[in-house]
N, C-alpha and C positions, 0 to 999 in steps of 0.2 A: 720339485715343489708342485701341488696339487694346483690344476687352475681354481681361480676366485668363481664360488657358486653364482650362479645368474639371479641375481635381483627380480622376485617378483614382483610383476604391475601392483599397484594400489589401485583398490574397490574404487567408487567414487566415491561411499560414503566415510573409505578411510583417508582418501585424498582431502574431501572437503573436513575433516578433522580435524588435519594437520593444518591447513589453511587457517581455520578461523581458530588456532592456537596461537597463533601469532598475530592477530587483532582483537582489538576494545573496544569499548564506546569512548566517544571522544570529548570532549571538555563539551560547558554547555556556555550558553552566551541567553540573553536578556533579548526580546524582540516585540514592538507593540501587536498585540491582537490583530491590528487590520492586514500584520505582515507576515502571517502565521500559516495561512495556508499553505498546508502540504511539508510541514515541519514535525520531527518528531518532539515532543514533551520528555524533557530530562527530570522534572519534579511533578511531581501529583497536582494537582488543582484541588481545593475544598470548597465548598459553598462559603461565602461569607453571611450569609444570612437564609432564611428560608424562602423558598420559592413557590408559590406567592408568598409574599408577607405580610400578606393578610386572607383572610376569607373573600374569594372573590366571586361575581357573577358570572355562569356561566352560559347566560342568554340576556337579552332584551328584555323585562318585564318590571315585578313591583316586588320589591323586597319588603318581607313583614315577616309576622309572627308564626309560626307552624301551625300555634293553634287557631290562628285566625284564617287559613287558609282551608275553608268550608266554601261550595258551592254556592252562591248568589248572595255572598257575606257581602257589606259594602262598607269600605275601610275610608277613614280620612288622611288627604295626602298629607304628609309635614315636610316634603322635599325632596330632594332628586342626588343620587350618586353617579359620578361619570367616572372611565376610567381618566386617571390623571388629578382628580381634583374628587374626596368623597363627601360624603354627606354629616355636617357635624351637627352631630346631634344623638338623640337616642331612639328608636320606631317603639314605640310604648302600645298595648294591646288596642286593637282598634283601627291602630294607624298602618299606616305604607309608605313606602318611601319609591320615586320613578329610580328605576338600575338597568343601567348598559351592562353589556357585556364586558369582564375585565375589568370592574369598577367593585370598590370595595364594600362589601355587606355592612351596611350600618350594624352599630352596638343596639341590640334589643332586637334584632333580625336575623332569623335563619331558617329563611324559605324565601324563594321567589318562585312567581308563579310569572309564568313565560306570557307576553302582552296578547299573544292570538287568542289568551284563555281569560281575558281579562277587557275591561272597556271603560275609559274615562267618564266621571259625569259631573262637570264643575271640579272642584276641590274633593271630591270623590272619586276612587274607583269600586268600580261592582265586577265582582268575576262572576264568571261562569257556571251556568249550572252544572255543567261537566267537563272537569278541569284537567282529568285525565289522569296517566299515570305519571310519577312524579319521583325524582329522587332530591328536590328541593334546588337541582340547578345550581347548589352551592359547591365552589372547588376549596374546600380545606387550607387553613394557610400550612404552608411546609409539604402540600400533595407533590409537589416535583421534585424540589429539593430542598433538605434541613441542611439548617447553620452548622457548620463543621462536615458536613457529609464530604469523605473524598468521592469526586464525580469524573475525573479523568485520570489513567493511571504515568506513571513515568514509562517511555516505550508508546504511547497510543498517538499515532500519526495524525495530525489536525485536520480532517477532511471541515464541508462546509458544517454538519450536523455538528459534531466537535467543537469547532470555533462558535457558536451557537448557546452549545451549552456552556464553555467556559463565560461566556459574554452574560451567562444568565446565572454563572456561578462569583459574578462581581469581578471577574480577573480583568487586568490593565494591560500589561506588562506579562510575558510568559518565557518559562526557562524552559528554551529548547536546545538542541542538542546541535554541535555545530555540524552545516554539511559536509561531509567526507569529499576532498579535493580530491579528484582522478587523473591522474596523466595517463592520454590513449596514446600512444605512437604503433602508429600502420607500417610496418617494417618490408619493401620489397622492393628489389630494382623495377619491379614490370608495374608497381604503381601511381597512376597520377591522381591530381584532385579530380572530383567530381567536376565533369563541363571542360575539363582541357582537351584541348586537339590530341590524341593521343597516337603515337607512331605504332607500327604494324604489329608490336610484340609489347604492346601496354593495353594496361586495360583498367575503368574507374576502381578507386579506393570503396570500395562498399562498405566493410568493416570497421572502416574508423570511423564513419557517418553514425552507422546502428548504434554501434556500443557506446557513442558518447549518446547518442538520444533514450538508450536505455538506461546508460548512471543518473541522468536528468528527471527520467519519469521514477527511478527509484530511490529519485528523492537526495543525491550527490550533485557535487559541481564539475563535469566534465571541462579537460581543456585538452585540446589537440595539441598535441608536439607535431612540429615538424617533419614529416615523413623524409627518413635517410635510405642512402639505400643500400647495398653492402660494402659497407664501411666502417670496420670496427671503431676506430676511433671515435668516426661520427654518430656512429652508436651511443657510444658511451657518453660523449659530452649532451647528445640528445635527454640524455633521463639524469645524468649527475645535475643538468642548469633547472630540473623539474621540481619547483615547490609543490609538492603534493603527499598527501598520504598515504595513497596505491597508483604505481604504476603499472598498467594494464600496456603491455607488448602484444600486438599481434602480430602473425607470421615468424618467422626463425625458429621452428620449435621443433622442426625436424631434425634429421642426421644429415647434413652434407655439407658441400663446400663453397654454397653460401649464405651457411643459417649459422652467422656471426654473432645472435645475440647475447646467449649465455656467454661465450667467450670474451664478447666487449663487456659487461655485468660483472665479468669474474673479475677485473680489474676496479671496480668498486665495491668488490669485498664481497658477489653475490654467494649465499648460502643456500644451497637447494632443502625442501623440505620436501617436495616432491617434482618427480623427475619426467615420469611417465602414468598414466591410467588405463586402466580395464576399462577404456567406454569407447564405442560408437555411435556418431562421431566424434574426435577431440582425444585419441590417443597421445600425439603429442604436447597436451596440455601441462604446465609446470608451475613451481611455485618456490618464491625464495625470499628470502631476507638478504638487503643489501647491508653494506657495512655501515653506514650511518641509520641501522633499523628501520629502514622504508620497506614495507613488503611489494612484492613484484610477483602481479599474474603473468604468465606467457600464454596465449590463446591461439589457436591453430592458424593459419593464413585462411584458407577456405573460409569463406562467409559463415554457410549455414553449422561448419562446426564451430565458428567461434558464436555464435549464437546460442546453439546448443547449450555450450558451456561456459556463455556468459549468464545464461541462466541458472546453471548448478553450481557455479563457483564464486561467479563476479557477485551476481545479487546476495548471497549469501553473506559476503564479506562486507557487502556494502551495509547490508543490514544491520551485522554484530557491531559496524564503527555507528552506527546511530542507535544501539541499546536495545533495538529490535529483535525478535525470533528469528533467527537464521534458517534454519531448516525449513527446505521446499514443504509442499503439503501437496501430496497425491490425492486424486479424487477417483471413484469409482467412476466406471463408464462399459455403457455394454459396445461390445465391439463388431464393427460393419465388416464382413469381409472374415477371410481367412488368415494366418500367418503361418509360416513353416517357423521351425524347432530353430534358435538361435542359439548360439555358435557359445565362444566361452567368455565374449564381451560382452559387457550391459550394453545394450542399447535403445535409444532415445530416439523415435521414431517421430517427425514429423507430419504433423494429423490435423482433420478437420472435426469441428464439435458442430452436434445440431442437438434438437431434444426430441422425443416421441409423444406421442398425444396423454400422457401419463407425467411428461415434464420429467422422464429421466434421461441422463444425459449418453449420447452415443457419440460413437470413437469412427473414423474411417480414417487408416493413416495412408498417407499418398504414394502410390505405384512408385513413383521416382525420390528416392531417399540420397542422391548422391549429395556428399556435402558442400560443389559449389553453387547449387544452385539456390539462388535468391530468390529466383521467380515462386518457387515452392513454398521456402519459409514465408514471404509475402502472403500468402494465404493460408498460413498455419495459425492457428490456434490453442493449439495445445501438442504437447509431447507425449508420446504414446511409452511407460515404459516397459519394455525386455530383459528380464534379467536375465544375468548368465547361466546360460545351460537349462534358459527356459523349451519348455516341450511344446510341439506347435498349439496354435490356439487359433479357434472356431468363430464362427460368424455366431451373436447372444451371447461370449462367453464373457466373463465380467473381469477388464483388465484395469491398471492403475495408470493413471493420467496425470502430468502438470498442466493446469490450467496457465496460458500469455496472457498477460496484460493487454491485449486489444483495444484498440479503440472501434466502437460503430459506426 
């Protein structure tokens, strides 16, 4: 009998394929406006009415007639419109009415003429002999938003400018999309928590820190499992007692004799959909379905590779379970420095971004690329990428980048 052909690596972009084959978007749920930020929208928003809803002032001055608005005309007041409370009545030829900004153009009115171009006198005002140039100050009722207009789409993440405009589209109450529940479990004999005394052949959890503060900033509920350590069984009871809807494994993702996790997994029914990837760093990266249909990332031990590829895999997934665009977005960047000719894996270069006096964006990726170091990705920025069997490339030459999430 012939031996069994050797299984080629999956690309990344066929790995993340397979991945986000096996997730959805998730139910939606009801949540008030003030509790909205940073939620994704499961249904559209429309205006309930126009915005303004009425013709409104858009300065300080005197609302009147167009055609009474002639250089050293002098009008008689009939009353004053504020925003909150307008002026009832009607500005008949002749007349003015006093108008704040944000206050509603009385009926018979459509012009104001701004107060520095205008001067009280009694029950009279007299404008100006030169009044300037003028588009009447008046903002249109409906100039923002009409009644029915959809103004937010299903998929659009509630930043403050959003929340904003739904508040100004008359919304209460908003159907957002529920957060995708994460279970991170840090898998390794040699780790402790963060701040514990650690014996001579241990050393901190970093990995299970990052990747639950990066399912949080993108917008999922991270929860730590208990870090085990090689222990099949304990393995398993660790992510079988996990209510969640991705379970994210780090470490065990290699070949040896004691990378337990697939093999504690396989006794809860796990289904690989992929095994192994063409990428640098994060070759041992994996993906499966459990038997109760939980999907399960595996992410490399190494810090900056589970990073790596919680950037190309994890955010991805986390995205498609709240109805969002899965697929990263590369950006141009001109590149600082040289590279030599890469090999036959993509690889994903950790890099620093700055801009040039032209405001385009430049790439410098870092001398030291090994994937455990933290200190490095701590000051990355973006990922530099290499595709395979890319040819070397020059200092100016224009390569493709993932922009991180940073804070300032």
């Amino acid at each position: 009998m012939s031996p069994e052909p050797k299984r080629r690596n999956l690309t990344v972009d066929e790995a993340r394929a397979r991945m986000l084959a096996g997730v959805a978007a998730l139910a939606a749920e009801d949540v008030p406006l003030d509790r909205a930020s940073g939620r994704v929208l499961a249904e559209p928003i429309a205006a309930l009415r126009d915005q303004p809803p009425f013709d409104a002032s858009a300065m300080d001055g005197w609302a009147l007639r167009r055609a009474d608005a002639r250089p050293g005309a002098r009008l008689r007041i009939v009353g004053e419109s504020a925003a909150g409370h307008g002026f009832i009545g009607t500005v008949a030829p002749g007349e003015a009415a006093r108008i704040f900004t944000g206050a509603p153009v009385p009926d018979g009115a459509d012009w104001v003429v701004i107060q520095e171009n205008a001067r009280r006198d009694g029950d009279h005002v007299l404008l100006e002999d030169a009044l300037g140039p003028s588009d009447g100050h008046v903002r249109p009722r409906g100039c923002d938003l009409k009644a029915g207009e959809t103004v937010l789409a299903a998929g659009d993440r509630l930043d403050p400018w959003r929340l904003a405009l739904a508040a100004a589209a008359g919304a209460q109450a908003l159907s957002v999309v529920r957060r995708p529940r994460i279970a991170v479990l840090a898998h390794g004999e040699e780790l402790i928590a963060p701040g514990a005394a650690p014996q001579p052949w241990q050393i901190p959890d970093t990995g299970g820190p990052g990747v639950c503060a990066l399912v949080e900033a993108w917008g999922g509920e991270p929860e730590r499992l208990r870090a085990v350590g090689d222990e099949k069984a304990a393995i398993a009871a660790s992510v079988a007692g996990a209510a969640a809807d991705l379970v994210v494994v780090i470490g065990g993702a290699s070949v040896g004799d004691h990378d337990l996790v697939k093999p504690a997994l396989a006794d809860l029914g796990l289904k690989l959909a992929v095994e192994t990837i063409d990428v640098r760093p994060g070759k041992p990266t994996w993906f499966g379905i459990l038997g109760d249909g939980r999907p399960v990332l595996g992410l490399p031990g190494n810090p900056a590779s589970a990073f790596v590829c919680a950037e190309l895999f994890l955010k991805p997934l986390v995205q498609a379970m709240l109805g969002r665009p899965a697929q990263p977005v590369l950006v141009p960047a001109v590149l600082q420095g040289d590279l030599p000719a890469n090999g036959s894996r993509e690889q994903w270069m950790r890099a620093a971004l700055d801009q040039d006096e032209t405001g385009h964006l430049r790439v410098t990726p870092f001398a030291r690329q090994d994937s455990s170091l933290v200190g490095v990705f701590a000051r990355a920025d973006a990922l530099l990428r290499r595709e395979s069997g890319a040819p070397e490339a020059n200092l100016g030459q224009i390569v493709k980048i993932l922009r991180l999430d940073r804070l300032p």
